[in-house]
N, C-alpha and C positions, 0 to 999 in steps of 0.2 A: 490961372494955370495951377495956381498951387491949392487949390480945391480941390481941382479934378486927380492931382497926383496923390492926394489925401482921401476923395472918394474912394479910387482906387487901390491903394493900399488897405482900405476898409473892408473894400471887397475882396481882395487877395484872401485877408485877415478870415474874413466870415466864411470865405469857400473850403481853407483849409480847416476851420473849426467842425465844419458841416462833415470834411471828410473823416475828418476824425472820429465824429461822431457815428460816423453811418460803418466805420472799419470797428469801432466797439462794439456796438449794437452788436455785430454779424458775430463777432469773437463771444461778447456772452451765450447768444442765442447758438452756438455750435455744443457750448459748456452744458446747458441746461439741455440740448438735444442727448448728449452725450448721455448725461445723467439717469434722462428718462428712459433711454436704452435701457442702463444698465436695470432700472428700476422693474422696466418689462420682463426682463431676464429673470428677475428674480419675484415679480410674479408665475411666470410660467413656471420656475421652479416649484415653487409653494405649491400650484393647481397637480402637477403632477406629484407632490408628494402627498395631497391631498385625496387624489383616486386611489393611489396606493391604500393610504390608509382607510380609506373607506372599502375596497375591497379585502383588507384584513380583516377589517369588522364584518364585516359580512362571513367570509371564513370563519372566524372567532364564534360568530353570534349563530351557527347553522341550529338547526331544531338537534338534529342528529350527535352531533359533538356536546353539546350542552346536556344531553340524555346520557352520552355516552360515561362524559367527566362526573357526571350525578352518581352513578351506579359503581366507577369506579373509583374516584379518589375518595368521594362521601358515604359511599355504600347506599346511596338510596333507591329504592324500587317504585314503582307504579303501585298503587293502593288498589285491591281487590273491589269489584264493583258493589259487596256489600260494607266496604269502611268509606265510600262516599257518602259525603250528606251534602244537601244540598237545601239549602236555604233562600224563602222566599220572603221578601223584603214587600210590605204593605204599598 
């Protein structure tokens, strides 16, 4: 008789540890879900500041603007087609 009330209390013992276990588990695994969220968030942030600045660069780097800023801030012009040389590499 006092086996079985000591099996038993063994198995109380082990069910409640099991739940405690399976109530943790679920508590980190909401933590780390949480996380990852936030993590995604601030991927999508970065990608969109990412097209941004690839469409600056794009604006920034136009053939047109870059001619423009040459002539104006540098004072440079296009070289008449007699001050081209052109050089042929063997």
């Amino acid at each position: 008789m006092m086996i079985r009330w000591l099996l038993l209390g063994v198995l109380v013992a082990l069910a409640l540890i099991s739940g405690v276990g399976v109530v943790y588990t679920k508590h980190e695994n909401r933590k780390l879900f949480i996380e990852l969220q936030k993590f995604y968030k601030i991927r999508d942030q970065l990608d969109d500041e990412w097209g941004r600045l690839l469409l600056e660069q794009s604006t920034l780097s136009r053939q047109g603007r870059v001619e423009h800023l040459a002539r104006e801030k540098l004072g440079l012009l296009m070289p008449d087609s007699t001050e081209i040389v052109i050089l042929k590499l063997k």
